[in-house]
C-alpha positions in Angstrom: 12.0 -51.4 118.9 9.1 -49.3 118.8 7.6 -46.5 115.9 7.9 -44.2 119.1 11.7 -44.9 119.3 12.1 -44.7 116.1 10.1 -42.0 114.4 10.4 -37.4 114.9 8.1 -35.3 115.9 6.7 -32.7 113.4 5.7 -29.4 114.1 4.2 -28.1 110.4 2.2 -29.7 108.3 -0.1 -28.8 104.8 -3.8 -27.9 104.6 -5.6 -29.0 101.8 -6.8 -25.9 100.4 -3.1 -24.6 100.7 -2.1 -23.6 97.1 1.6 -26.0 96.3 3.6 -22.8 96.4 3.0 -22.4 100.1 3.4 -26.1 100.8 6.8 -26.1 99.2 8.0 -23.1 101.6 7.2 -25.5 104.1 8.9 -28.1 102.8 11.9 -26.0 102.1 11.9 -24.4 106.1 12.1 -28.3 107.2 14.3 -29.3 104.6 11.9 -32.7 103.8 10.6 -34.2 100.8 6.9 -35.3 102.2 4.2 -33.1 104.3 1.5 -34.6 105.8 -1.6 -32.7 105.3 -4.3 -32.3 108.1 -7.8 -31.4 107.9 -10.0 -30.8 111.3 -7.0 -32.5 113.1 -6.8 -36.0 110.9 -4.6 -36.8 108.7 -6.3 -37.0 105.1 -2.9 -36.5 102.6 0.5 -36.5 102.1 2.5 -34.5 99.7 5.5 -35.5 98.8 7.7 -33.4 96.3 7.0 -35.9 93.2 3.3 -35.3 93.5 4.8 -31.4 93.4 6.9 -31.8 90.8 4.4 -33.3 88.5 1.8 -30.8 89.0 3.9 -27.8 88.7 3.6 -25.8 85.5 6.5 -27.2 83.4 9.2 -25.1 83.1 9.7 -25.6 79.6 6.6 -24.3 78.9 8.4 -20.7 78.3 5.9 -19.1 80.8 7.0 -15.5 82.2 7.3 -15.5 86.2 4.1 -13.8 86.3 2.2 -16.2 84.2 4.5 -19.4 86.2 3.2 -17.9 89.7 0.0 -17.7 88.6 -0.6 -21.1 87.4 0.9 -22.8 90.3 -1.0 -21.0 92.7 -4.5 -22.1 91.2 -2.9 -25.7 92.3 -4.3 -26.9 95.8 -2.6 -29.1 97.7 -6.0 -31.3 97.8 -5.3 -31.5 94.0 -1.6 -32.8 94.5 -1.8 -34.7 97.4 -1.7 -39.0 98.0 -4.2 -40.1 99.6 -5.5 -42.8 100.9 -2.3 -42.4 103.4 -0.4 -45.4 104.8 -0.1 -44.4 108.7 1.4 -46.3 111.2 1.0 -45.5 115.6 3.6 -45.3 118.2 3.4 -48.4 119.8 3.6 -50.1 116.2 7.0 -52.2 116.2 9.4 -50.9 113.8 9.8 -54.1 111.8 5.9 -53.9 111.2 6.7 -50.0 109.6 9.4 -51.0 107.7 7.6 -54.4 105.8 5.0 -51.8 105.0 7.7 -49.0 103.8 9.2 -52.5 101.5 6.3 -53.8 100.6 4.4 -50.2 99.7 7.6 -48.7 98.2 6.8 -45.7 100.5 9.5 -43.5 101.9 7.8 -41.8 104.8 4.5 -42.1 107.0 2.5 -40.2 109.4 2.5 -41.5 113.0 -1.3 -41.1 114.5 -2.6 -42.1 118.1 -5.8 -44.0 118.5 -7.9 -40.9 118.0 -6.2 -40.0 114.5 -4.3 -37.0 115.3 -1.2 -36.5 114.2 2.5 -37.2 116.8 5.0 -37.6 114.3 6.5 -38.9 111.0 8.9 -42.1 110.1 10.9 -41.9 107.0 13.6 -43.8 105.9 16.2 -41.9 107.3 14.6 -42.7 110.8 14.5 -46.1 110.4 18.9 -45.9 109.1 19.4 -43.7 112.6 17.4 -46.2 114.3 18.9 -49.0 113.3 22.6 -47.4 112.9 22.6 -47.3 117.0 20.8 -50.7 117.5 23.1 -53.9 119.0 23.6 -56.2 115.9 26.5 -58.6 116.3 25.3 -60.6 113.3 24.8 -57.7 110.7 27.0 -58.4 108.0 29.4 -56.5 105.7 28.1 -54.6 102.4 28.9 -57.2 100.2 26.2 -60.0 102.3 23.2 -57.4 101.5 24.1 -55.9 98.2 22.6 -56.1 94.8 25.1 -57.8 92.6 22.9 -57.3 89.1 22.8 -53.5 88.7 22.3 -51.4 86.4 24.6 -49.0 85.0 25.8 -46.8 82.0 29.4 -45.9 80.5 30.7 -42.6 79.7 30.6 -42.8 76.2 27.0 -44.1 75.9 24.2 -42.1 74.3 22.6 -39.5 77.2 18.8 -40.7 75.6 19.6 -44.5 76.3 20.9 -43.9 80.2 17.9 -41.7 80.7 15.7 -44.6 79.5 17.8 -46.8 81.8 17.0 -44.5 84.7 12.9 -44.6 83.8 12.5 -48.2 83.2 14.7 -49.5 86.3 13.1 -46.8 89.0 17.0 -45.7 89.9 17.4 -41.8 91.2 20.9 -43.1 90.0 22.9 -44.5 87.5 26.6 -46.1 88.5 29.2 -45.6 85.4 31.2 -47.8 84.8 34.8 -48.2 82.6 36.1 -51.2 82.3 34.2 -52.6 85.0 35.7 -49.7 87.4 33.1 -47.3 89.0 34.3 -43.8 87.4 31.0 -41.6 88.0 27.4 -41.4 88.9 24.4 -40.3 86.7 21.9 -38.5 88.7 18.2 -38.3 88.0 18.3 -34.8 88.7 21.0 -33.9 86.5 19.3 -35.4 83.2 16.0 -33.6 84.2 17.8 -30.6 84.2 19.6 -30.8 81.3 16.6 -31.7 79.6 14.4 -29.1 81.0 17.4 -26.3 79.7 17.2 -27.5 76.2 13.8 -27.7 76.1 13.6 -23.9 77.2 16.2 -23.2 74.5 14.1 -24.9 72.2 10.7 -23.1 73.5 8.9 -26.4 73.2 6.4 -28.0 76.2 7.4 -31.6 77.4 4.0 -32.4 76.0 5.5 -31.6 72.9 5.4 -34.7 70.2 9.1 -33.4 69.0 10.4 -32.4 72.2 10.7 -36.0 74.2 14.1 -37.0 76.2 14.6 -38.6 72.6 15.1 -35.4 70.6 16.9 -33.3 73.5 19.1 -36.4 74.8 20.0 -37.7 71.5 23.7 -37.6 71.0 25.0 -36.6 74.0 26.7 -38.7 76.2 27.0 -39.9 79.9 30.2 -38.2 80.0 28.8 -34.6 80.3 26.4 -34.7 82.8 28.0 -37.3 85.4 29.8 -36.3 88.6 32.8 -38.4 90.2 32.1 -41.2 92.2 32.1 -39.5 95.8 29.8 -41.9 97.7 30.6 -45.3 97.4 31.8 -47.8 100.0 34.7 -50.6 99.5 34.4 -54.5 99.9 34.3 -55.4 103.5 32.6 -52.5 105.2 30.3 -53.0 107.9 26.6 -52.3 107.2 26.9 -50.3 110.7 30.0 -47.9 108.5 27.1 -48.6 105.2 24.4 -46.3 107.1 26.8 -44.1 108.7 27.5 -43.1 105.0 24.1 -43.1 103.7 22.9 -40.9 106.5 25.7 -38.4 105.8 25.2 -38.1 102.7 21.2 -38.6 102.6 21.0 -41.0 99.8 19.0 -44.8 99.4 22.0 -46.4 97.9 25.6 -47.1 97.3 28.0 -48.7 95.1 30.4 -50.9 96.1 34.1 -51.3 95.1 36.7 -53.7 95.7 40.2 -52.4 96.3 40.9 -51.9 92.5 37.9 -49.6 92.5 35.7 -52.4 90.3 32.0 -51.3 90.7 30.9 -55.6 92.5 27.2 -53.7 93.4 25.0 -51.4 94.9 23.5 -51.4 98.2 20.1 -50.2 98.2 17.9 -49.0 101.0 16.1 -51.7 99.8 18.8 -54.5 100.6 19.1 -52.8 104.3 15.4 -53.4 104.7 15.1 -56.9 104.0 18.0 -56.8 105.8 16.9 -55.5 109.0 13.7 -58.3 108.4 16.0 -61.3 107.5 14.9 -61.3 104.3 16.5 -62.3 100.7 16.2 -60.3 97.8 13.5 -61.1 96.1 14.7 -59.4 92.5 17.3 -58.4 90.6 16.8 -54.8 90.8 15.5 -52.7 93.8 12.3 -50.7 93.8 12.6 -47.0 94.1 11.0 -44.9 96.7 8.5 -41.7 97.2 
């Protein structure tokens, strides 16, 4: 299979002297994470909504609206922006896209013809589409490809230790676990927000000595801020059923359960990588993705 087969064409793309808050309407009209940016036709950038997200003005900051718009506005996109980009053509095969995607920990890249232009983008989600519809007698059940060492928190621990979990392993999110048995899942997102509310509370910058995910997290636990454990998959699923899911649900992993609901891994869109390139698993843990 081809990039070309693969990959979807994109109509808008970011400027460099485009301030972020107009880049993330953009975003928001596609519904993406990632924008390539394009000067005089080549593609010089990529913004993706980490870079945003770290050079926003922080809302803890306790800035008013006026004083919020204003400093985000005086951000260019040239100022926010990766670069150099990792770009892939058409004709590429797919397997040469994806060992760059592994090996780069990259979630998306441009597609360019010989002359540089822009034709298109390949993310992740391509690649699960792509592959979701490709023959594979030989692919396997969820269990063949998934992590088996994972990381994961209980309800009762401290809020402060599972967010350090989350930073130092690279997960978006946590499994909890009771007993062994999946019973939630800790997003990213949701301990971000909670910390971003107490630090508003408090009035205090993130750059604040005293206001770290320490002090705001400290003595609250898991319990609060996890969600029920709506996307998993059981022992003994297909890989075919495994993408199926994560496409729905637009995710890069998955526990998995036995029929007792005991939390046996996580299949990562890492796993279905190596995966698709008859590859082991190299690590314990799987690398996250921008």
């Amino acid at each position: 299979m081809l990039v070309k087969e693969a990959m979807h064409a994109r109509s808008l793309t970011a400027e460099p002297h485009m301030t972020l808050p107009e880049a993330v309407v953009k975003m928001q009209e596609l519904r993406v994470k990632r924008l390539p940016v394009v000067h005089d036709g080549k593609v010089v950038g990529l913004l993706t909504d980490g870079e945003i997200r770290r050079n926003l003005p922080a809302l803890s900051e306790g800035l008013t609206p006026w004083e919020f718009v204003g400093r985000a506005a005086r951000v260019r996109v040239r100022d926010a922006m990766r670069q150099p980009v990792h770009t892939v053509t058409p004709d590429s095969p797919l397997e040469q896209a994806i060992q760059t995607m592994l090996e780069r920990r990259i979630g998306g890249m441009p597609v360019v013809d010989d002359s540089g232009q822009l034709v298109g983008m390949l993310t992740l989600t391509d690649v699960l589409r792509a592959e979701q519809h490709a023959p594979r007698l030989q692919w396997g059940s969820a269990e063949q490809h998934m992590t088996a060492q994972v990381v994961t928190a209980q309800p009762q621990d401290d809020l402060a230790d599972a967010a350090k979990r989350l930073q130092e392993s690279r997960l978006r999110v946590l499994p909890v676990v009771e007993g062994g048995q999946l019973v939630g899942l800790l997003h990213e997102t949701a301990v971000t927000d909670a910390q971003e509310k107490a630090l508003a509370v408090r009035g205090q910058a993130a750059s604040d000595q005293a206001a770290t995910t320490e002090a705001v997290l400290r003595g609250r636990q898991v319990s609060e801020l996890m969600k029920l454990p709506t996307g998993y998959v059981q022992e003994g699923s297909p890989m075919r059923d495994v993408l199926q899911v994560m496409i729905e649900l637009d995710v890069h992993g998955l526990p998995v359960v036995d029929m007792e609901g005991q939390l046996l891994g996580v299949v990562t869109i890492s796993d279905v990588l190596r995966g698709l390139l008859g590859q082991g698993q190299p690590s314990a843990q799987h690398p996250g993705y921008s």
